[in-house]
FIPATI-320333 format. One line per 4 residues: number of its first residue (from 1); their letters; for each residue x, y, z of C-alpha. Coordinates in nm, 2 decimals, always signed. Layout:
// residues N
NUM) A) X:Y:Z ~ ...
***
This chain:
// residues 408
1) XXXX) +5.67:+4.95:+2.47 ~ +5.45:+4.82:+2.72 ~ +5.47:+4.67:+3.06 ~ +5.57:+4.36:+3.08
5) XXXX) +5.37:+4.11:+3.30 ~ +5.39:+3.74:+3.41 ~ +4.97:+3.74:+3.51 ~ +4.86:+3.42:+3.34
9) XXXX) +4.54:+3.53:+3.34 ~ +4.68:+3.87:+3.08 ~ +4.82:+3.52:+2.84 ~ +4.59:+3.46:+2.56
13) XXXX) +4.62:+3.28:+2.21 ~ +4.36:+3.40:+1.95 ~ +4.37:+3.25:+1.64 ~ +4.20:+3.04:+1.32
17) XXXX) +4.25:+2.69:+1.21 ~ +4.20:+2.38:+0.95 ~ +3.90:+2.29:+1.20 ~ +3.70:+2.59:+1.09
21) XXXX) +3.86:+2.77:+0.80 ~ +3.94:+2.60:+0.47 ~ +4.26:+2.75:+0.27 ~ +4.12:+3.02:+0.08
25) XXXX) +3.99:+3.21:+0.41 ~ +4.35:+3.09:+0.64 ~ +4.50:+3.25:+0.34 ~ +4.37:+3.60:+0.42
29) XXXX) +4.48:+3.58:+0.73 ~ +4.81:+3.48:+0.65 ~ +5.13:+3.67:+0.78 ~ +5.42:+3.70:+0.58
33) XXXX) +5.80:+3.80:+0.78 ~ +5.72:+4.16:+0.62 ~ +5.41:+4.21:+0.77 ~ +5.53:+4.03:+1.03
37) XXXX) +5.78:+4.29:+1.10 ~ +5.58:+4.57:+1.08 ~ +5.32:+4.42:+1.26 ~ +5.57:+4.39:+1.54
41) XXXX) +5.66:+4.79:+1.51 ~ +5.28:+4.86:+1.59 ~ +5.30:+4.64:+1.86 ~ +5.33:+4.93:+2.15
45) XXXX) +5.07:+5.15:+2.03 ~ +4.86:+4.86:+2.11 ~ +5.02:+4.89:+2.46 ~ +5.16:+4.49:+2.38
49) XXXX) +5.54:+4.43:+2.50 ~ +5.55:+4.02:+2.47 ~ +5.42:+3.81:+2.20 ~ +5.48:+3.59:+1.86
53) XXXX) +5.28:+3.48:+1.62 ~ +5.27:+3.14:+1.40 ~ +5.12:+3.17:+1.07 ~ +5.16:+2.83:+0.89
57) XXXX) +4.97:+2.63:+0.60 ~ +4.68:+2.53:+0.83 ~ +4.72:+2.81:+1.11 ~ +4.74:+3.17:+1.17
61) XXXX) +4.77:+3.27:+1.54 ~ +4.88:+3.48:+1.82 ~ +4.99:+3.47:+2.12 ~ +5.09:+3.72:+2.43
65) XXXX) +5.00:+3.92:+2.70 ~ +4.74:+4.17:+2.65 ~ +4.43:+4.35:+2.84 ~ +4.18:+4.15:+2.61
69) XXXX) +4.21:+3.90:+2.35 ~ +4.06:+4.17:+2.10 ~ +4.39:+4.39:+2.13 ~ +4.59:+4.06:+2.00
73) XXXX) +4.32:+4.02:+1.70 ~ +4.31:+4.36:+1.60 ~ +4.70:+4.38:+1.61 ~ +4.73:+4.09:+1.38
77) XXXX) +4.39:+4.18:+1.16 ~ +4.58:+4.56:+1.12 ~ +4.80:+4.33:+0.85 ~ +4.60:+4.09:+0.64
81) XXXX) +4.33:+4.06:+0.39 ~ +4.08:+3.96:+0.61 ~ +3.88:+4.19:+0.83 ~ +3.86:+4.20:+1.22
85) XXXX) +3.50:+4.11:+1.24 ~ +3.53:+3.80:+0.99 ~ +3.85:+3.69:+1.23 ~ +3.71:+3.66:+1.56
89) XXXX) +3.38:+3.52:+1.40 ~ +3.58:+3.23:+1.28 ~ +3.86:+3.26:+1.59 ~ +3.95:+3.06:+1.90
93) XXXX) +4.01:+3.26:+2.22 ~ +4.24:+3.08:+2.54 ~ +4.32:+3.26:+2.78 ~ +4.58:+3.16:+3.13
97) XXXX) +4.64:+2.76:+3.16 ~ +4.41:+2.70:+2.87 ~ +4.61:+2.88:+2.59 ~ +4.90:+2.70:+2.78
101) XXXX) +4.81:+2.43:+2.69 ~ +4.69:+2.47:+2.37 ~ +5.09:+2.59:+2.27 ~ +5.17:+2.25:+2.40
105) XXXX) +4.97:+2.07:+2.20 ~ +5.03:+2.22:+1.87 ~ +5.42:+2.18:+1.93 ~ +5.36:+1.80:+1.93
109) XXXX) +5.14:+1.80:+1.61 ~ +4.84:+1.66:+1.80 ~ +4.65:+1.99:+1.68 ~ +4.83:+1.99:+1.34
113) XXXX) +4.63:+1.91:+1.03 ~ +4.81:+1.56:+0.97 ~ +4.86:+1.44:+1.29 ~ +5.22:+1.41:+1.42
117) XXXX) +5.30:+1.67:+1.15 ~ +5.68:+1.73:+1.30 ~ +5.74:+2.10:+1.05 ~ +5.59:+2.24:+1.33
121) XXXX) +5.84:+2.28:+1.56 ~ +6.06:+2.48:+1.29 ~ +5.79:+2.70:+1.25 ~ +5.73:+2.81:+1.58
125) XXXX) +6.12:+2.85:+1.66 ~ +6.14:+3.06:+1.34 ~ +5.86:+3.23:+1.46 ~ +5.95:+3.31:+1.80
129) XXXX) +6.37:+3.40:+1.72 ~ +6.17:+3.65:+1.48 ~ +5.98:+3.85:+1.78 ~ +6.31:+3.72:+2.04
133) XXXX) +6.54:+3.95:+1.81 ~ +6.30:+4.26:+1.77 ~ +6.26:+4.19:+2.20 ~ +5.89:+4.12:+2.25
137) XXXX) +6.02:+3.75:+2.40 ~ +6.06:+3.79:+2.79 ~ +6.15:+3.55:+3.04 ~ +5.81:+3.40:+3.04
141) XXXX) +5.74:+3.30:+2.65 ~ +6.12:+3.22:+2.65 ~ +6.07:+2.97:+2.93 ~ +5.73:+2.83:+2.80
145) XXXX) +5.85:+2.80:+2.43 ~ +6.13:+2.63:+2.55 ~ +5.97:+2.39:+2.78 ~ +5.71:+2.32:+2.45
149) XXXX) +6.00:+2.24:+2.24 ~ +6.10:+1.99:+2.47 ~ +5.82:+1.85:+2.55 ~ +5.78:+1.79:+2.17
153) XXXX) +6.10:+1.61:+2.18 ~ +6.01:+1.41:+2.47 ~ +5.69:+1.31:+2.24 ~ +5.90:+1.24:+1.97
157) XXXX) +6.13:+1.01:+2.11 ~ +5.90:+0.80:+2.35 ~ +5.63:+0.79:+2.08 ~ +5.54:+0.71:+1.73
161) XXXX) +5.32:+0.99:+1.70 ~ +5.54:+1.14:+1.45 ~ +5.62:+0.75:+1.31 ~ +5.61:+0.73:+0.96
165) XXXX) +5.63:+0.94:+0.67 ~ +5.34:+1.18:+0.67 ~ +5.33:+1.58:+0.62 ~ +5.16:+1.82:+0.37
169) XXXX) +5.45:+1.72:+0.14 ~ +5.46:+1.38:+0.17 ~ +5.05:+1.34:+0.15 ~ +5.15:+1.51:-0.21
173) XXXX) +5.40:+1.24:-0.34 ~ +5.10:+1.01:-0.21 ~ +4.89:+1.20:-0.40 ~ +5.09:+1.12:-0.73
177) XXXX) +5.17:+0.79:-0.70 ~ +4.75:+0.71:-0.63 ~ +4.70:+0.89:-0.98 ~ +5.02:+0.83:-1.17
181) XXXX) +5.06:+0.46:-1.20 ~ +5.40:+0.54:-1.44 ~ +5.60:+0.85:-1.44 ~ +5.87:+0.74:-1.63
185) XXXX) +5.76:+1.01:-1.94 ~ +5.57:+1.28:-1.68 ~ +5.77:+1.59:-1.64 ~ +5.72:+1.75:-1.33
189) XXXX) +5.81:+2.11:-1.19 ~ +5.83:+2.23:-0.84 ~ +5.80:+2.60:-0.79 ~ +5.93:+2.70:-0.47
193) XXXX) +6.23:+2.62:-0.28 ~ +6.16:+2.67:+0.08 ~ +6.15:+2.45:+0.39 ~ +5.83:+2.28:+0.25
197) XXXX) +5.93:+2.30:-0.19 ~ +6.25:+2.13:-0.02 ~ +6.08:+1.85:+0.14 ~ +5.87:+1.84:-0.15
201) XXXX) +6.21:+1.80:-0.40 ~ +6.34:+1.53:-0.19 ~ +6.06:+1.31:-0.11 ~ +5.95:+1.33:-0.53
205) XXXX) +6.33:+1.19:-0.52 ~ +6.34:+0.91:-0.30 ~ +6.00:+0.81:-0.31 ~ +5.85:+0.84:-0.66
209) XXXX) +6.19:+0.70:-0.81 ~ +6.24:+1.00:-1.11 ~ +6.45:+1.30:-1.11 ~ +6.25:+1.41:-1.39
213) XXXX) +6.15:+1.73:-1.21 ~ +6.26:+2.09:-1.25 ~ +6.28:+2.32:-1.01 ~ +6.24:+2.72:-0.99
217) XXXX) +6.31:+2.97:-0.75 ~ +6.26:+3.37:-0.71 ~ +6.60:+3.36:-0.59 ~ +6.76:+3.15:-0.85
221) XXXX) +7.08:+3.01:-0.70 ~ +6.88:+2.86:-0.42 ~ +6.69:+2.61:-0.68 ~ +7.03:+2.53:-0.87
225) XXXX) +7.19:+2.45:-0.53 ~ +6.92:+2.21:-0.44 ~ +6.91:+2.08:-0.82 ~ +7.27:+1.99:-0.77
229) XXXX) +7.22:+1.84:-0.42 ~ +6.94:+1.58:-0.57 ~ +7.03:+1.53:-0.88 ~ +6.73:+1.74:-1.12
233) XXXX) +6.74:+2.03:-1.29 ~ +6.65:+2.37:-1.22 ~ +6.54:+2.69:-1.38 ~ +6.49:+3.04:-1.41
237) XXXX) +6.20:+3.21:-1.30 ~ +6.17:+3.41:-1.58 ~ +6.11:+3.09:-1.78 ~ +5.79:+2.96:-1.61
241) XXXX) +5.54:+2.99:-1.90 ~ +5.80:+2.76:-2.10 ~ +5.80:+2.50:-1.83 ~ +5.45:+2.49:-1.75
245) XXXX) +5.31:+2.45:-2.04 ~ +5.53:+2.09:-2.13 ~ +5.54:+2.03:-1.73 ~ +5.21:+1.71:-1.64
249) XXXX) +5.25:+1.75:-1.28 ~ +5.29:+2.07:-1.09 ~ +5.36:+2.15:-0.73 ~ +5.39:+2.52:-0.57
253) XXXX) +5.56:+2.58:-0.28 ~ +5.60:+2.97:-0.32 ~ +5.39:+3.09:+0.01 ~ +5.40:+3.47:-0.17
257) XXXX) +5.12:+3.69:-0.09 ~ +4.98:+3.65:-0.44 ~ +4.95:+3.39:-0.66 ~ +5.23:+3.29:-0.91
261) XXXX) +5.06:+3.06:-1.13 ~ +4.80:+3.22:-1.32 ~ +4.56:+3.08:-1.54 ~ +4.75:+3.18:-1.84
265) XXXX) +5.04:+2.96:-1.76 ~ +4.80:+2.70:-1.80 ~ +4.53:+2.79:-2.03 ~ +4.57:+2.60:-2.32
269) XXXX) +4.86:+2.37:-2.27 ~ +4.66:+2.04:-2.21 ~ +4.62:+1.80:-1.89 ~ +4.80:+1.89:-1.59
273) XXXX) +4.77:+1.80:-1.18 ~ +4.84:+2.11:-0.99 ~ +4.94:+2.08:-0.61 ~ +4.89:+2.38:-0.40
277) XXXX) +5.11:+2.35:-0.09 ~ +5.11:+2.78:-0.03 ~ +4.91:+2.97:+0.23 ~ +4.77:+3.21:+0.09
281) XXXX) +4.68:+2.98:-0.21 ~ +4.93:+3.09:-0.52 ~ +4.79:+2.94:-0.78 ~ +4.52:+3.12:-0.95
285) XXXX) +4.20:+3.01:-0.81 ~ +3.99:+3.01:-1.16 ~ +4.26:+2.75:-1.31 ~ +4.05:+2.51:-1.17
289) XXXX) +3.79:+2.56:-1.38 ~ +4.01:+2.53:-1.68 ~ +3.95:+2.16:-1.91 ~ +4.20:+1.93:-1.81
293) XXXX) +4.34:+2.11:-1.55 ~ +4.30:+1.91:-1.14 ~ +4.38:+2.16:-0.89 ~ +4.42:+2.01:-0.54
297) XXXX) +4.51:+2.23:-0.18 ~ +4.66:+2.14:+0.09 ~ +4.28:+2.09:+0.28 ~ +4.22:+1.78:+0.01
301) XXXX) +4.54:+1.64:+0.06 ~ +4.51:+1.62:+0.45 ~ +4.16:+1.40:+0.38 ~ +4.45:+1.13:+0.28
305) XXXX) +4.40:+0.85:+0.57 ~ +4.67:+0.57:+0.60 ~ +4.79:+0.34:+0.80 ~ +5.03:+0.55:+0.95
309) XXXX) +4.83:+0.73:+1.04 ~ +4.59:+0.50:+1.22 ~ +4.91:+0.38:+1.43 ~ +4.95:+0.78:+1.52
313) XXXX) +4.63:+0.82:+1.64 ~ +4.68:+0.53:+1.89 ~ +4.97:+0.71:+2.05 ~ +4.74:+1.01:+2.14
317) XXXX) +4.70:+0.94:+2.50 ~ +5.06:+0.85:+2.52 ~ +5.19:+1.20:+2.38 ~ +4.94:+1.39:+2.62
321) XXXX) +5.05:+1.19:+2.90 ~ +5.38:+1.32:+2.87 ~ +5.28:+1.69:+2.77 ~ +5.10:+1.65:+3.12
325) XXXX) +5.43:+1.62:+3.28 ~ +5.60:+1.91:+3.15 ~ +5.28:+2.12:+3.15 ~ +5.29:+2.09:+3.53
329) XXXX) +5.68:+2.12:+3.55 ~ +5.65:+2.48:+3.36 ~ +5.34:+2.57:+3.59 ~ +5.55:+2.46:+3.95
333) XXXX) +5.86:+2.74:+3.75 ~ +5.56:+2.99:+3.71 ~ +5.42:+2.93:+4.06 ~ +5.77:+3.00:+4.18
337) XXXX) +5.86:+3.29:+3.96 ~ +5.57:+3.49:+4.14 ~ +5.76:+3.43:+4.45 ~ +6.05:+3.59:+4.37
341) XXXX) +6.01:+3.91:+4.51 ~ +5.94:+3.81:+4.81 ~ +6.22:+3.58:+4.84 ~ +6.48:+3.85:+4.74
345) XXXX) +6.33:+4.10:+5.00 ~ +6.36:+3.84:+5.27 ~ +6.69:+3.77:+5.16 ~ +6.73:+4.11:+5.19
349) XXXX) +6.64:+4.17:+5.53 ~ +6.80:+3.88:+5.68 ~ +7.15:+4.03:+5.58 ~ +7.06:+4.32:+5.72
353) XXXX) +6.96:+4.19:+6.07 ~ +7.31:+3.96:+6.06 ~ +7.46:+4.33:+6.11 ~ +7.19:+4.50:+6.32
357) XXXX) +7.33:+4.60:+6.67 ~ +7.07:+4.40:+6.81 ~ +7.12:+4.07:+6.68 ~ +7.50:+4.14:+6.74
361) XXXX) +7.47:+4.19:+7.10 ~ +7.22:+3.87:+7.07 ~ +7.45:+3.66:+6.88 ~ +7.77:+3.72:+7.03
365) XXXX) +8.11:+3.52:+6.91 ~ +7.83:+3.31:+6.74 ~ +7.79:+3.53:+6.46 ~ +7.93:+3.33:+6.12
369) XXXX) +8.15:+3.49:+5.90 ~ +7.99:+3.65:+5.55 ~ +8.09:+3.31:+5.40 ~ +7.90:+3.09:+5.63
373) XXXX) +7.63:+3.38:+5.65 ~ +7.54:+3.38:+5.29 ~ +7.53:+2.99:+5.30 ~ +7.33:+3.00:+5.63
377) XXXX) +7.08:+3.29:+5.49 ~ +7.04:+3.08:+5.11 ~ +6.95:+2.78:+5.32 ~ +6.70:+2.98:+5.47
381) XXXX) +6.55:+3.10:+5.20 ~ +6.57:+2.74:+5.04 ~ +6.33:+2.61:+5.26 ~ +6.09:+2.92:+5.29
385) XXXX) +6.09:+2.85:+4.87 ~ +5.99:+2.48:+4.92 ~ +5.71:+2.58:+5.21 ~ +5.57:+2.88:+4.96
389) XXXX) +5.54:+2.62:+4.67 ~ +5.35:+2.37:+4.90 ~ +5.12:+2.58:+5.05 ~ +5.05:+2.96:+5.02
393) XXXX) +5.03:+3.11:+5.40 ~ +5.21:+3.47:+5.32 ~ +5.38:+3.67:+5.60 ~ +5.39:+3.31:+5.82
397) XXXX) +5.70:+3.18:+5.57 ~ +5.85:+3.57:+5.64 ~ +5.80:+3.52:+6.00 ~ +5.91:+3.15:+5.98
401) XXXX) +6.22:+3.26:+5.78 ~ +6.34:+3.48:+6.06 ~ +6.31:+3.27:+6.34 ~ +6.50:+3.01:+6.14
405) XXXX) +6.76:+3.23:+6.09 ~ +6.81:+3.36:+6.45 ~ +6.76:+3.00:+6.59 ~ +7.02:+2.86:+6.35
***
């Protein structure tokens, strides 16, 4: 594995967005946990020791400490669809304070597709546990994700930039009710059952007023377990072509690496609106050119403008007022951290002149106890800390340190 390093200017995000990608090009670029793992195992070849990456419905990117930003693309571009060359075309590149900065942002959904989109903190603590338990998480992406996370809450809690209902799977039930004006015969089916398909179930439930809606799972018990928490019904996979061909409104939530509805679930079986929440897409991308069929991604369901919405974009330069804050309270821990060394080496040396023969003779009966030494010597180093952090003058807070000491 490589060296780890604490450099700022060696931290760089590369990565592709909603701003400049639409869904069909995010989705080959999209990383799954199994390539995600073995992307992770290729890692040290590329001579890369600390990074995660966040691959999401309107994101794919990566971040870490690396020689270049092109070691970081390549590394990811080793695992996808899409080609090297087509990434960085496409790609942002921040590197030092600027990709800092950029994390922070993201965590509190002010770069997120639908602003004030809140998922995103899930995804990047699933995404960083993943590379924490394979150890490419060291003390300085464990310290800045952290200080992101709360940063995000801090948004959260002293803002309505998350106020309101509005994610990718709420914009869908909003989506239904502007083109469903009764539902009370429509059958619907959800296909899917993660974080998203789960949101998805639940907001159907409380906000369109049916439970006319089936779900379906690759892991079957997972669908029947939700089924039974809200009150639908739920089916077996193997029973798709049955379901979609009676179903009028239907949502996938699979996120598999190809698609799972294919034209010839549809082909055939009349008027249907098909909501594709996946990255990569998985419904077939020729169904919408089938008669009768409206197939709508998660780019055309972002366009949905509200009121909420409105309100959130008021609290803007509110929420980046506060990221400010802990921007500059995780920069004064880095500024510090680089210090270290030298603080521990002073420390160092100042225990070992308490016991030099010199100082001894010096000191006389005056010499404190290892108690009183250890308290003397941290107060010491204390200050020289404080001095280093307000102004950067080298071997004068070593030479300071000492004469502190010996006059104290």
């Amino acid at each position: 594995m490589g060296t780890r390093t604490s450099d700022i200017s060696e931290f760089y995000v590369v990565g592709i967005n909603y701003k400049k990608t639409d869904a069909a090009i995010r989705g080959q670029f999209a990383i799954s946990e199994e390539q995600y793992a073995h992307l992770l195992t290729l890692a040290p070849s590329h001579h890369l020791s600390e990074l995660f990456i966040l691959s999401t419905c309107n994101r794919t990117e990566i971040y870490g400490f690396a020689e270049s930003a092109g070691v970081l693309a390549r590394l990811l571009c080793s695992a996808t669809e899409g080609n090297y060359e087509a990434f960085l075309d496409m790609s942002y590149i921040k590197r030092g304070a600027e990709a800092i900065d950029h994390l922070f942002l993201v965590g509190a959904g002010i770069d997120s597709q639908i602003l004030g989109d809140y998922e995103i903190v899930g995804q990047i603590k699933q995404a960083v546990k993943f590379a924490r338990e394979r150890q490419f998480v060291g003390a300085f992406l464990e310290r800045l994700v952290n200080s992101v996370l709360q940063s995000s809450k801090s948004v959260k809690n002293q803002t309505e930039l998350s106020g309101g209902t509005v994610s990718v799977s709420f914009a869908a039930i909003q989506y239904i009710r502007e083109h469903f004006a009764d539902l009370n015969d429509k059958h619907i089916l959800l296909i899917g059952t993660g974080k998203i398909g789960r949101n998805t179930c639940r907001n159907m439930v409380d906000y369109l007023g049916t439970r006319n809606i089936t779900l379906m799972n690759r892991t079957e018990s997972r669908a029947a377990l939700l089924a039974a928490e809200t009150g639908v019904g739920s089916a077996p996979i193997g029973q798709l072509s049955t379901y979609t061909a009676k179903a009028d409104i239907i949502l996938v939530a699979t996120n598999a690496e190809h698609p799972t509805l294919l034209c010839s679930h549809l082909e055939g079986n009349g008027e249907k609106l098909v909501i594709d929440l996946s990255i990569p897409c998985n419904v077939e991308k020729a169904a919408a050119q089938l008669p009768g069929v409206t197939l709508i991604n998660v780019d055309e369901l972002s366009k949905i403008k509200d009121e909420t919405l409105q309100k959130r974009e008021a609290e803007v330069p509110k929420a980046k007022a506060i990221l400010a804050e802990h921007i500059g309270e995780f920069m004064d821990w880095h500024e510090m951290r680089k210090h270290v060394p030298v603080l521990k080496a002073v420390k160092t040396k100042l225990k070992e002149l308490h016991t030099h023969p010199l100082y001894t003779r010096l000191a006389g009966e005056a010499i404190p106890g290892n108690g009183d030494m250890d308290e003397q010597i941290q107060r010491v180093i204390n200050g020289m800390a404080t001095r280093m952090r307000q102004h950067n003058r080298g071997g004068c807070h070593y030479i300071q340190a000492i004469n502190e000491y010996i006059g104290s």
